[in-house]
VEXRO-978413 format. One record per residue (C-alpha): residue number from 1; x, y, z. Coordinates in nm, 3 decimals, padded with zeros to 5 digits. Example, Ala and Ser with C-alpha at 12.3 -4.5 7.8 and 13.67 -1.06 7.14 Angstrom:
// VEXRO-978413
n, u, v, w
1, 01.230, -00.450, 00.780;
2, 01.367, -00.106, 00.714;
END
This chain:
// VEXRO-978413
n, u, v, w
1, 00.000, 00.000, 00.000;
2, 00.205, 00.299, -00.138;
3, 00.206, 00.644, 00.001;
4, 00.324, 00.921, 00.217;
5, 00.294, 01.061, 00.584;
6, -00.013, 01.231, 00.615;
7, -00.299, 01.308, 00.854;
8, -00.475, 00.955, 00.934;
9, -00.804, 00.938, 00.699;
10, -01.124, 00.866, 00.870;
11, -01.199, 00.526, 01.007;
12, -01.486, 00.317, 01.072;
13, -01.521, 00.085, 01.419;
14, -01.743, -00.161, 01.378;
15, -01.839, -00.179, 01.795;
16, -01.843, 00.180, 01.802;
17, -02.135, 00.411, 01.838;
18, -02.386, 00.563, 01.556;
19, -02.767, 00.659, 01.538;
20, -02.944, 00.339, 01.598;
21, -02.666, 00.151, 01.723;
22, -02.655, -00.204, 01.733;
23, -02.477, -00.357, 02.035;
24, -02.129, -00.519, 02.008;
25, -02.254, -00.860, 02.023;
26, -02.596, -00.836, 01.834;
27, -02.681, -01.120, 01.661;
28, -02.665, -01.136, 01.222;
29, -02.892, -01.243, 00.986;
30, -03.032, -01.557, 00.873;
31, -03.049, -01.408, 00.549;
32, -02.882, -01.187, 00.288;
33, -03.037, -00.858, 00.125;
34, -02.971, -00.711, -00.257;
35, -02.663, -00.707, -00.397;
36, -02.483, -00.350, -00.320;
37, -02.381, -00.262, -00.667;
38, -02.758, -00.144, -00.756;
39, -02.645, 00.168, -00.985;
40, -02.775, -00.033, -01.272;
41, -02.667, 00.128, -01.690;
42, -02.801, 00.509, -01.693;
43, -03.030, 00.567, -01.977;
44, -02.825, 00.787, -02.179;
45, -02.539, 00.563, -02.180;
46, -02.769, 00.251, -02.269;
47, -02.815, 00.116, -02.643;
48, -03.118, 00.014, -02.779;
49, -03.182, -00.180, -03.049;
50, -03.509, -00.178, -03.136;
51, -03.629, -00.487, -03.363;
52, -03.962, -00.540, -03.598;
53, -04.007, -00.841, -03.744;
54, -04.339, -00.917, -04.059;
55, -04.387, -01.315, -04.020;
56, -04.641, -01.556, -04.225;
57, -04.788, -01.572, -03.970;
58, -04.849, -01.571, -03.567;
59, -04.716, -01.899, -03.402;
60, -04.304, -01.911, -03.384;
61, -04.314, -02.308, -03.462;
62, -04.506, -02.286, -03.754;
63, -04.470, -01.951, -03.902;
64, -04.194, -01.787, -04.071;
65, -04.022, -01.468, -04.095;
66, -04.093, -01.242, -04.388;
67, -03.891, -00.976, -04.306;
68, -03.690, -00.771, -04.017;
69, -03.611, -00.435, -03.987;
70, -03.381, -00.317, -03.665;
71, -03.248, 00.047, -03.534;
72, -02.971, 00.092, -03.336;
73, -03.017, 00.395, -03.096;
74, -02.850, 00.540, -02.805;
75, -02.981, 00.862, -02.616;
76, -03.056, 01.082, -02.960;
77, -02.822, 00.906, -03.165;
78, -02.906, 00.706, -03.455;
79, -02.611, 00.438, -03.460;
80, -02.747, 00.256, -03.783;
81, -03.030, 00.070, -03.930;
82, -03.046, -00.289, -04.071;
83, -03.358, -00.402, -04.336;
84, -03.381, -00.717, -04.524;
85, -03.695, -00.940, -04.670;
86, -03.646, -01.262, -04.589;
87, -03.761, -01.575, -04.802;
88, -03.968, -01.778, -04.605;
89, -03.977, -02.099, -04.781;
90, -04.332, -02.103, -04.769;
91, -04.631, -01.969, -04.925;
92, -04.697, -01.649, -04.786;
93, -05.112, -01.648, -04.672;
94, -05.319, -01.387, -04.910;
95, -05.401, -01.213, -04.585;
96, -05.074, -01.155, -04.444;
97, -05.034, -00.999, -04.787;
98, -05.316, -00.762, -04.756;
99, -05.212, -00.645, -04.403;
100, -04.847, -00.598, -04.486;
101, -04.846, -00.601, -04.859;
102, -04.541, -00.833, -04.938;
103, -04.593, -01.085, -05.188;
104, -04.414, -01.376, -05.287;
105, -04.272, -01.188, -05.552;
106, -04.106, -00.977, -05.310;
107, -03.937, -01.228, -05.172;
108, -03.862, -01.469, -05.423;
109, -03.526, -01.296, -05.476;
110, -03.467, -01.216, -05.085;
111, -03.214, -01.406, -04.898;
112, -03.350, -01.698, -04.678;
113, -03.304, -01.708, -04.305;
114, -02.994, -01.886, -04.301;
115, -02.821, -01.571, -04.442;
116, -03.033, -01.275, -04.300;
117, -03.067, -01.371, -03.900;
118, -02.654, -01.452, -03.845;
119, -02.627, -01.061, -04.003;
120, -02.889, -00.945, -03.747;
121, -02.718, -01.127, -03.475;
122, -02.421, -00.927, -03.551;
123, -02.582, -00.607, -03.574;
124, -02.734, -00.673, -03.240;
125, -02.436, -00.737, -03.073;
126, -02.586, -00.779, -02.750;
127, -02.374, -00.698, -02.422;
128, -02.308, -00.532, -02.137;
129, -02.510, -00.158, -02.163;
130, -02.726, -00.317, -02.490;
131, -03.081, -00.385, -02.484;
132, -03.319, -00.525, -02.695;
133, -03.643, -00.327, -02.737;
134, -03.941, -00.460, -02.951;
135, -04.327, -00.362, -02.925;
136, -04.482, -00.680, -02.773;
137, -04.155, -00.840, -02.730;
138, -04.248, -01.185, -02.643;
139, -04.372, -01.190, -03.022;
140, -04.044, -01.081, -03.182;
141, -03.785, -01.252, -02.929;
142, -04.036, -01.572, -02.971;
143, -03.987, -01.572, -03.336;
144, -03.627, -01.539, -03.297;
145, -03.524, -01.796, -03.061;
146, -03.741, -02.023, -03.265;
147, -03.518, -01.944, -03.577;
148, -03.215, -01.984, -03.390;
149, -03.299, -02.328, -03.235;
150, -03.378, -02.414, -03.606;
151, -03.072, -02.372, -03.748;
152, -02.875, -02.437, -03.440;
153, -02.740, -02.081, -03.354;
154, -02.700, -01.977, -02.968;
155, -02.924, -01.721, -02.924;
156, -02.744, -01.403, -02.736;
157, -02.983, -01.382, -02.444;
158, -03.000, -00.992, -02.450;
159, -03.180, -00.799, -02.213;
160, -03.510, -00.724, -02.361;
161, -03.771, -00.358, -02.283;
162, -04.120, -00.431, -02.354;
163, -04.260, -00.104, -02.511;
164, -04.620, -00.246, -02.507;
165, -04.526, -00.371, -02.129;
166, -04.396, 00.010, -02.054;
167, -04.714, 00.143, -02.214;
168, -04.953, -00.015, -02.026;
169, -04.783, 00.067, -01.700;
170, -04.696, 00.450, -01.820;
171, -05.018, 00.493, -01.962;
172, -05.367, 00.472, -01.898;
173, -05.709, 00.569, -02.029;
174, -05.790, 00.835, -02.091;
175, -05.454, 00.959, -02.229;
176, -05.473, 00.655, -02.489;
177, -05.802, 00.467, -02.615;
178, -05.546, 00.149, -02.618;
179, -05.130, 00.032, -02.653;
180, -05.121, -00.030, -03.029;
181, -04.820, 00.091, -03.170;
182, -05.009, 00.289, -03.427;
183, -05.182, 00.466, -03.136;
184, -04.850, 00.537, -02.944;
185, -04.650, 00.650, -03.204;
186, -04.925, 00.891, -03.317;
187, -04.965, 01.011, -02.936;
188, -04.548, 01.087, -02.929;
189, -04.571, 01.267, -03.233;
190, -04.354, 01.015, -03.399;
191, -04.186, 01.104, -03.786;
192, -04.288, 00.770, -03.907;
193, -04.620, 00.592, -03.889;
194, -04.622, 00.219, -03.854;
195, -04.754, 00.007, -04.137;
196, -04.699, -00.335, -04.109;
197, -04.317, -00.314, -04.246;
198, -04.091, -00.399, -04.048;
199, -03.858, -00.056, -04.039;
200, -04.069, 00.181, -04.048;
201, -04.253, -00.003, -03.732;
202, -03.879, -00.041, -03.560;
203, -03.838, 00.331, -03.656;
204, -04.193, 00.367, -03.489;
205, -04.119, 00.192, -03.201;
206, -03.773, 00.421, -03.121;
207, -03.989, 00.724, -03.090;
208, -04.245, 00.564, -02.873;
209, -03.989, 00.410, -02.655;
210, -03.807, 00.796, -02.603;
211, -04.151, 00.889, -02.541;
212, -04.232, 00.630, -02.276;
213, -03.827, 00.707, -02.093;
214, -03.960, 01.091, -02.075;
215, -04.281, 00.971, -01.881;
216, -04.069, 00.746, -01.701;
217, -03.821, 01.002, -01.582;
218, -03.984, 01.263, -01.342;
219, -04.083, 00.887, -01.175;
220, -03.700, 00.863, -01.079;
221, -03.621, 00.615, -01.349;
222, -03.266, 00.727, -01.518;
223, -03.119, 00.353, -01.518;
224, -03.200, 00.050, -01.745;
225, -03.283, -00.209, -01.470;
226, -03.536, 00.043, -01.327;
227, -03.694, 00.114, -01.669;
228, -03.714, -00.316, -01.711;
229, -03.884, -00.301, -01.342;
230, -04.130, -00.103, -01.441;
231, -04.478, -00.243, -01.487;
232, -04.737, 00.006, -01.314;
233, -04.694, 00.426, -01.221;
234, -04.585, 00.487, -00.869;
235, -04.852, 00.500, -00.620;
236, -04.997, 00.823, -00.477;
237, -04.787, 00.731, -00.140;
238, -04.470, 00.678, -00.365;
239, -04.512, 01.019, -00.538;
240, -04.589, 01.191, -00.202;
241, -04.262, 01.056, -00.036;
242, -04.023, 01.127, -00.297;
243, -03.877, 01.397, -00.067;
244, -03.740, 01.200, 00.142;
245, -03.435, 01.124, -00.037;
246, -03.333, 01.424, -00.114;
247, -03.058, 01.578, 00.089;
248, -02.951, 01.225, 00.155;
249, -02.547, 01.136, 00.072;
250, -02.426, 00.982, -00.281;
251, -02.179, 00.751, -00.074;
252, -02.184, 00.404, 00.009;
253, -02.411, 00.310, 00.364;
254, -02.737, 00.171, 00.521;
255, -03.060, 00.314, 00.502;
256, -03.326, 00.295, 00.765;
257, -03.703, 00.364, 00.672;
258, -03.907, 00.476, 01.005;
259, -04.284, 00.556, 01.058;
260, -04.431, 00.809, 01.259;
261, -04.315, 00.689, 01.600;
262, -03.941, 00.632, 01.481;
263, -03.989, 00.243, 01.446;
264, -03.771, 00.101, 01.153;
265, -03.983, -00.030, 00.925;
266, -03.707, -00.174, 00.670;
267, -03.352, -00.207, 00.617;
268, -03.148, -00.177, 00.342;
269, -02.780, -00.119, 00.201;
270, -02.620, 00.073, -00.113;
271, -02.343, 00.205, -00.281;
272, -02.534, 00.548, -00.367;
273, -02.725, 00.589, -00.067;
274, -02.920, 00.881, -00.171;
275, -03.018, 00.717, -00.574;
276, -03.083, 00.378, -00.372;
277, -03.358, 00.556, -00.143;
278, -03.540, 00.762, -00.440;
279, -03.574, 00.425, -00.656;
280, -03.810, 00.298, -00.330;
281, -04.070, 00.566, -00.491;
282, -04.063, 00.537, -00.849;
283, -04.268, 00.346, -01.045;
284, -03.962, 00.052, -01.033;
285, -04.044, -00.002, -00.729;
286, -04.325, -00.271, -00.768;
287, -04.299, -00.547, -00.463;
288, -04.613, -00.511, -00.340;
289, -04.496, -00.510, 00.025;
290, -04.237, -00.193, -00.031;
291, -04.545, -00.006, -00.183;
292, -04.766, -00.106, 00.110;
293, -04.419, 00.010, 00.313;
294, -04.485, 00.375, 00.105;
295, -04.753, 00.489, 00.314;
296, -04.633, 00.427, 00.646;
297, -04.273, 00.588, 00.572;
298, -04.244, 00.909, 00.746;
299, -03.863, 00.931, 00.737;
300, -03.473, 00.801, 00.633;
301, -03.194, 00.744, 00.895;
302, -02.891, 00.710, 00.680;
303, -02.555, 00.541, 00.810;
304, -02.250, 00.636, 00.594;
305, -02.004, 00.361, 00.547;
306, -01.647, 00.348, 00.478;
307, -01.621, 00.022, 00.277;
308, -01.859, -00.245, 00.096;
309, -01.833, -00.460, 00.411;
310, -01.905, -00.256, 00.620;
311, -02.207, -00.182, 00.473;
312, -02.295, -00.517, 00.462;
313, -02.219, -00.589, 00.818;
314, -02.401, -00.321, 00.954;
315, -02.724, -00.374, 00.790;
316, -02.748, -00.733, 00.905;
317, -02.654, -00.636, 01.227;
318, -02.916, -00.379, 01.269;
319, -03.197, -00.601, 01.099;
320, -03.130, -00.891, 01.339;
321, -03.146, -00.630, 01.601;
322, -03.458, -00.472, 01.504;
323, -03.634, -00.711, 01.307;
324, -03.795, -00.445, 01.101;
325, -04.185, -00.621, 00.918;
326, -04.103, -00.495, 00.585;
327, -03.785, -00.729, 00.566;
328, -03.842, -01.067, 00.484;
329, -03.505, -01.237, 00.505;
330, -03.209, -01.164, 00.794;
331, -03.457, -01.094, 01.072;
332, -03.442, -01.466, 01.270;
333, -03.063, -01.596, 01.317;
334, -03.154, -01.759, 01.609;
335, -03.397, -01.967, 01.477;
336, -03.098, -02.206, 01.322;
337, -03.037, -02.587, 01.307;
338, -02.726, -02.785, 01.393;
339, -02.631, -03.120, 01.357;
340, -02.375, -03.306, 01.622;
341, -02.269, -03.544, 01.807;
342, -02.392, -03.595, 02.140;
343, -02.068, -03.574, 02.448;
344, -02.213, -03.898, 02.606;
345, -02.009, -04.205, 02.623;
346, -02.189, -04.353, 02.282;
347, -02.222, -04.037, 02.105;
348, -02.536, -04.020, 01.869;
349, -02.627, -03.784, 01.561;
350, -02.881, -03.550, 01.725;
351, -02.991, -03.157, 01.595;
352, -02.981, -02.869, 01.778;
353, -03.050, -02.533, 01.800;
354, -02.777, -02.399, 01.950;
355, -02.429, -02.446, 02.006;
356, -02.247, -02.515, 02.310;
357, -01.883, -02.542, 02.469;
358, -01.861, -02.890, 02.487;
359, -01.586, -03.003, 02.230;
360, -01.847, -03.198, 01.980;
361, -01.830, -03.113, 01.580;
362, -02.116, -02.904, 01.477;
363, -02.255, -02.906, 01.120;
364, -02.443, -02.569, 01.014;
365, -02.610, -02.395, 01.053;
366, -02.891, -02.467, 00.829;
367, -03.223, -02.239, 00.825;
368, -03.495, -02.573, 00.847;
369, -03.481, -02.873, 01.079;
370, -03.600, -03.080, 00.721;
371, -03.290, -02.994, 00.576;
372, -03.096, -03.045, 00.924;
373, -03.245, -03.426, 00.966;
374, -03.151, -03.451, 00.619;
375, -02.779, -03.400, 00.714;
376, -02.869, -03.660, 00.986;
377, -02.917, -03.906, 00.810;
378, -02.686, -03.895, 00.586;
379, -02.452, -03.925, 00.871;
380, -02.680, -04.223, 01.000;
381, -02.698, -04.400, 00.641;
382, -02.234, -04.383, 00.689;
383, -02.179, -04.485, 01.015;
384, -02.384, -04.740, 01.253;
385, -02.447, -04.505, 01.527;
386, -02.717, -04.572, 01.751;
387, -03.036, -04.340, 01.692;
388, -03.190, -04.445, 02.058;
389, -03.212, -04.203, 02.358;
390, -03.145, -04.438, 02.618;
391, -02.908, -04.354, 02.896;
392, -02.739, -04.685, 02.960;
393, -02.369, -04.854, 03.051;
394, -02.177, -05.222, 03.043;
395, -02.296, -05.268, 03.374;
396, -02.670, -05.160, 03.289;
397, -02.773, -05.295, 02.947;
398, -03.119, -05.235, 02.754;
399, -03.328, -05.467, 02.495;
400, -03.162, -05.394, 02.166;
401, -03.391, -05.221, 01.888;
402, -03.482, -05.342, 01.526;
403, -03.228, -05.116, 01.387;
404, -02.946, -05.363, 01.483;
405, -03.181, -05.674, 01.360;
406, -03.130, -05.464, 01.046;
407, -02.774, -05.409, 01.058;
408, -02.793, -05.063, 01.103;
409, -02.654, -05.036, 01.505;
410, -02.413, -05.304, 01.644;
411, -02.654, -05.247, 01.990;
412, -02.395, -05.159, 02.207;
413, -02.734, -05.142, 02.457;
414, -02.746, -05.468, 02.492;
415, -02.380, -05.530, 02.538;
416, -02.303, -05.682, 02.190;
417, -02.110, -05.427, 02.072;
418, -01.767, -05.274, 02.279;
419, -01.774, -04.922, 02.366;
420, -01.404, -04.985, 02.223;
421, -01.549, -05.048, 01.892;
422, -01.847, -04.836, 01.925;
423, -01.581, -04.532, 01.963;
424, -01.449, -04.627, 01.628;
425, -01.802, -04.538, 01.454;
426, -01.862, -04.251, 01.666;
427, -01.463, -04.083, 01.595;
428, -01.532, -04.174, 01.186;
429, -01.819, -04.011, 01.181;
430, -01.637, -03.680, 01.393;
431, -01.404, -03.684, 01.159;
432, -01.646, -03.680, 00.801;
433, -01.808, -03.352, 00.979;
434, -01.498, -03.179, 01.077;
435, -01.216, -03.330, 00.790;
436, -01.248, -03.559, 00.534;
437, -01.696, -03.627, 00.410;
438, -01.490, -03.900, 00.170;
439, -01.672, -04.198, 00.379;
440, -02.013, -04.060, 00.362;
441, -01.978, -03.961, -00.029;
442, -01.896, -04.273, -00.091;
443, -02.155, -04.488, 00.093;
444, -02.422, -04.221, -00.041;
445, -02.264, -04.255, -00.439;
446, -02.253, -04.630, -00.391;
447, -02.609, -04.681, -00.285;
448, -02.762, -04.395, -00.584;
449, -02.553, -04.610, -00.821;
450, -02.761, -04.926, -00.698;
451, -03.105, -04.757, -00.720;
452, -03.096, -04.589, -00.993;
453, -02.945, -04.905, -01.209;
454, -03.279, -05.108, -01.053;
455, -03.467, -04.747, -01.231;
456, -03.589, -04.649, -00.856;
457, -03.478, -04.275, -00.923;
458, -03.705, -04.168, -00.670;
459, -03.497, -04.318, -00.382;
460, -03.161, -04.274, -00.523;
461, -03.319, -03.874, -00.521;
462, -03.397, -03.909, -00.181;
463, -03.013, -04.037, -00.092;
464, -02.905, -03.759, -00.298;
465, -03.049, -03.450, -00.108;
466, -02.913, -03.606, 00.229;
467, -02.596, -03.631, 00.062;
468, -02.603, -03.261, -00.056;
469, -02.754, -03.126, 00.281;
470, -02.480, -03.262, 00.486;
471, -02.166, -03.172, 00.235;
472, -02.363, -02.808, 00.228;
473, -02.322, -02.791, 00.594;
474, -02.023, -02.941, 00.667;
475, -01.857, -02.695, 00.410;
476, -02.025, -02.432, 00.574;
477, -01.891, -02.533, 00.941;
478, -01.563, -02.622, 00.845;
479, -01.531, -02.263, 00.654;
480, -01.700, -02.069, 00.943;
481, -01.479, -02.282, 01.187;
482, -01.142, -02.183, 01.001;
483, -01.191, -01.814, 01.005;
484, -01.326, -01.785, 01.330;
485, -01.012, -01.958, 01.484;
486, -00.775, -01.672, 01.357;
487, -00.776, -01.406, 01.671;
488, -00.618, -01.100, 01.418;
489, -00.649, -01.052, 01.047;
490, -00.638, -00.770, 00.830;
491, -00.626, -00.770, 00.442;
492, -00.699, -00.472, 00.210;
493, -00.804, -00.437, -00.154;
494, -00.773, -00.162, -00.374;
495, -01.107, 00.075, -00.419;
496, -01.249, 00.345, -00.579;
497, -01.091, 00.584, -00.312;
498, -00.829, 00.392, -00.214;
499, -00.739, 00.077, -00.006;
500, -01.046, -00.046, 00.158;
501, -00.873, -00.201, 00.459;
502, -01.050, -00.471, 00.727;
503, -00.982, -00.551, 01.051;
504, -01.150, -00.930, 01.113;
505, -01.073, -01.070, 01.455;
506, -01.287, -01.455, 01.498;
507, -01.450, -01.413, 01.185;
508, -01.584, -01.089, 01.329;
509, -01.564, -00.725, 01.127;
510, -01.400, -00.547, 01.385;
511, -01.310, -00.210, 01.210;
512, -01.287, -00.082, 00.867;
513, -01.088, 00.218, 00.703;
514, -00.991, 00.324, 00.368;
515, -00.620, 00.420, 00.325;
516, -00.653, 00.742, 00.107;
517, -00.286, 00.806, -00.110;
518, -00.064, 00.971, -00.013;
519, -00.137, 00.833, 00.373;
520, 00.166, 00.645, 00.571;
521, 00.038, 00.274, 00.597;
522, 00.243, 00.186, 00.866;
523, 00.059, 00.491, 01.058;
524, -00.269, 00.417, 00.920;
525, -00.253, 00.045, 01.000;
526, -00.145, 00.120, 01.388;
527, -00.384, 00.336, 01.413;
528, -00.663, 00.128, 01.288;
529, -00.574, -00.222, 01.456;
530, -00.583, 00.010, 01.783;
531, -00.911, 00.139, 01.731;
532, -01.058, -00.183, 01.633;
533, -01.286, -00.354, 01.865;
534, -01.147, -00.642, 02.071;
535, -01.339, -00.952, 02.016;
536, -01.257, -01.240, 02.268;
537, -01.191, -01.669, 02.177;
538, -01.501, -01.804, 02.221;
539, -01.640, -02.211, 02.092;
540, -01.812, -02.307, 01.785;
541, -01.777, -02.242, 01.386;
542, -01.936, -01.880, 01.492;
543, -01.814, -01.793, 01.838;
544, -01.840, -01.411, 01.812;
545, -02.048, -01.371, 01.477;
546, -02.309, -01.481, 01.315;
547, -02.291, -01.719, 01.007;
548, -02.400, -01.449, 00.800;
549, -02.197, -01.216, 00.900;
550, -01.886, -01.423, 00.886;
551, -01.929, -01.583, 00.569;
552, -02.039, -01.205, 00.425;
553, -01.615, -01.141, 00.584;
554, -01.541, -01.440, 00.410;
555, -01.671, -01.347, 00.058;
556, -01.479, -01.025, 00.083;
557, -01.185, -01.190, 00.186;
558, -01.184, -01.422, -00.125;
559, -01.193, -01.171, -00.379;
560, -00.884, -01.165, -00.611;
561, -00.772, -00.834, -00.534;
562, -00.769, -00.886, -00.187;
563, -00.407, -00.851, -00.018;
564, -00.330, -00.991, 00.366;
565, -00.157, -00.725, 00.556;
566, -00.111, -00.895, 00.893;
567, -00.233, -01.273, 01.008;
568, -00.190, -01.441, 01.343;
569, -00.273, -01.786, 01.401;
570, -00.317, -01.984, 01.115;
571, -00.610, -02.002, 00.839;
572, -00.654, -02.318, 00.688;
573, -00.894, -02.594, 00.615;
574, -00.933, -02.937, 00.558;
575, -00.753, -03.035, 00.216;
576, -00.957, -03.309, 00.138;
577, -01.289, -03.156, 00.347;
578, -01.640, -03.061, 00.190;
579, -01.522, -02.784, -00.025;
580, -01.318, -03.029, -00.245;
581, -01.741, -03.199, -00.375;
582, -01.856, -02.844, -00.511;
583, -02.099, -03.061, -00.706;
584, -02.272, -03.251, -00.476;
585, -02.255, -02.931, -00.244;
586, -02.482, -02.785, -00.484;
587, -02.688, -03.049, -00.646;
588, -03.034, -02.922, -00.706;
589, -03.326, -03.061, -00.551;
590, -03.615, -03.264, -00.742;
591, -03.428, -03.453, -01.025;
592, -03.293, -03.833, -00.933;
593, -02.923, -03.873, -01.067;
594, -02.839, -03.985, -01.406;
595, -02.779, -04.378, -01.458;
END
């Protein structure tokens, strides 16, 4: 981290004080909220090119394309135009021909598909900052795909604007008797009238959709991901709350909506605090619960943050704290699952919901006690562990159960099997959750094998997901675990205003500061590690976090441009452990494996 002595640059402690503060060890989130990069592709900067297509006809399977006429545009800019009739290899019906008056003459001579859609393709050109705008889109884009399956072409996947979709939501009756094209482009004044071909109707279309991006704009929509969200005006509430964001900082942070009384009524975090707020009234905004959120809003607390993370941290902190209604996710990280191993003398698999300082492995934490007796018994299905509650000894043995007429327990109740060889079950299984899952992949990939060979997919499903759910959280324990046992870290990565430096002591944020240039590092970092708050040892994969939290550390951490500054202890885990199956880890749920 280059640089010069200077004054030290302003600092962020995560334990220290701010409006609404959260206490030091408030619990996280059982949840995460939107992504932080929400700026979206301004308007003006966005390209649109705006497709017509004339078919034979209306269905995509059967019909074909006639012709297709495209314009390129970007804020007033025309950046070109592409036209071409197309021969459709089939007869074109006489009343396609009377609406759009080409005949198969007209086309005998034009190129077929096979040359005409790979040059539209190109002029499309789809990427970052391009959209593709059609009226009725799912017509046009239908057609299209169609085509490209057809003559096995990968259709681009561009980002698509509805103008009949924007219409409907931007206009109403009376200011339109209905969303035809025709009608729209002769309510924006546009220079060329629609009539069934496809150019003029794309150069139709671009007028209409500058049109609809001026109604859109006094709504707070500047961005393309806020014009997509669009699909009805902002409510009366919305309109009449606008205010509220002005006067409100363009930095990164966390916003806090609050009624009347002062009660937060929603959380949420941003890299443009003051753009982030505005969007909530626009007519982007259209969950249904935000809008409902609209009329109760009476003000915004903003909390400035110095980095991304801290950001993040913050507002999962404060929504565990408060629990705010309008939040649906982050607001319960107490209510988690664990699965371990009990600390009697014939340990069992058992689930719990919390964690406690008695040595045994913990896998977790998972948000549903289905998904956590999944893990179970995947553990259960591995090793012959007894599933019974009994307290019992050598000296005091009980009736054995069916599970070891089954073979699935060597009933150490009854005395047949050794606590000596009992302890061999119970440490392989300690060992799968905390090290190496190898012995419960492979009796789990050994019995779906068997199944789905004898075409009973529905079982060899059921082995799968209990496979997944425990290699999901073992990776997440062993992950959590490794972090958390490292008293003193701090990395840095380079930033818009510098290096955004962390301060992570057991997997806990414990300060956060951006190194400006031209500021002594060895200055900035004493005086930052100083400031930091002190977080104590403490037992568990999450002694002095929450699993949110830490694994939000841990994301930040693995980003490539992230550079360790100082380390103590050692942060490591297992080589062969559950991040080494990434695809079992995330096998989906509801198809049975392949045979």
């Amino acid at each position: 981290m280059p640089g010069r002595s200077a004054p030290i640059p302003s600092r962020s402690v995560i334990g220290s004080d701010y409006p609404g503060r959260v206490a030091a060890d408030s619990a996280g989130p059982s949840g995460v909220q939107t992504s932080i990069t929400d700026l979206g592709t301004p308007l003006a900067e966005t390209t649109f090119v705006v497709v017509d297509l004339e078919t034979t006809g209306t269905s995509a399977q059967r019909s074909r394309i006639t012709e297709i006429g495209a314009v390129k545009v970007r804020g007033a800019d025309v950046l070109g135009e592409f036209s071409t009739l197309v021969d459709p290899g089939v007869p074109i019906p006489a009343e396609i021909t009377l609406l759009t008056g080409i005949t198969q003459s007209m086309v005998a001579t034009a190129p077929p598909l096979e040359e005409a859609l790979p040059r539209l393709l190109d002029f499309l050109a789809t990427g970052p900052g391009t959209a593709l705008v059609a009226h009725n889109a799912p017509f046009d884009t239908g057609f299209l795909k169609a085509a490209c399956e057809r003559l096995d072409l990968e259709w681009p996947a561009p980002t698509v604007v509805d103008t009949l979709r924007l219409a409907r939501a931007l206009l109403v009756r009376p200011q339109v008797r209905n969303h035809r094209l025709a009608t729209l482009a002769a309510f924006f004044g546009a220079p060329t009238a629609p009539n069934h071909r496809a150019l003029d109707d794309a150069r139709a279309t671009v007028a209409v959709l500058r049109g609809l991006i001026d109604r859109a704009a006094p709504m707070g929509v500047h961005s393309l991901e806020e014009l997509r969200a669009v699909t009805k005006p902002a409510s009366r509430a919305q309109r009449a709350r606008r205010h509220l964001a002005d006067g409100l900082p363009e930095k990164p942070g966390v916003y806090m909506f609050t009624d009347a009384r002062g009660t937060v009524l929603y959380v949420g975090k941003s890299a443009n605090l003051r753009r982030r707020v505005a969007s909530y009234f626009t007519a982007a905004e259209n969950r249904r619960r935000i809008r409902e959120m609209a009329g109760l809003v009476e003000g915004v607390t903003p909390l400035v943050c110095t980095t991304e993370l801290e950001a993040s941290v913050r507002e999962l902190r404060i929504i565990a704290e408060r629990k705010p209604p309008f939040n649906r996710r982050s607001r319960y990280p107490e209510r988690a699952f664990w699965v371990t191993l009990t600390t009697d003398a014939y340990p069992r698999v058992s689930v719990a919901r919390t964690v406690h300082d008695d040595g045994a492995p913990y896998l977790g934490p998972y948000t549903s006690a289905h998904e956590a007796g999944r893990a179970k018994e995947a553990l259960l299905h591995a090793f012959p562990l007894r599933q019974c509650t009994h307290t019992f000894s050598a000296a005091a043995p009980v009736a054995a159960c069916v599970l070891a007429q089954l073979g699935r327990c060597g009933a150490p109740c009854d005395g047949t099997e050794s606590l000596e060889d009992y302890t061999v079950h119970a440490e392989a299984a300690r060992a799968a959750m905390t090290g190496d899952p190898g012995p419960v992949v492979a009796a789990h990939t050994e019995r779906i094998t068997a199944l789905s060979a004898d075409l009973r997919y529905e079982e060899a499903a059921g082995h799968r997901d209990r496979l997944a759910a425990f290699l999901r959280g073992a990776r997440r324990a062993q992950r959590l675990s490794a972090i958390a046992a490292v008293p003193h870290l701090v990395a840095s990565r380079p930033g818009t205003a510098g290096w955004e430096t962390c301060v992570v002591r057991h997997g806990r944020l414990a300060g956060a500061a951006v190194l400006a240039p031209g500021t002594d590092p060895a200055a900035f970092l004493a005086s930052l590690t100083a400031t930091a708050e002190r977080v104590d040892a403490g037992y568990g994969p999450v002694p002095r976090a929450t699993a949110e939290e830490t694994e939000a550390v841990l994301a930040w951490l693995e980003h490539p441009a992230v550079r360790i500054v100082e380390i103590e202890g050692e942060w490591t885990c297992p080589l062969r452990g559950a991040e080494a199956h990434p695809r079992m880890t995330h096998w989906a749920h509801g198809r049975a494996p392949a045979q």
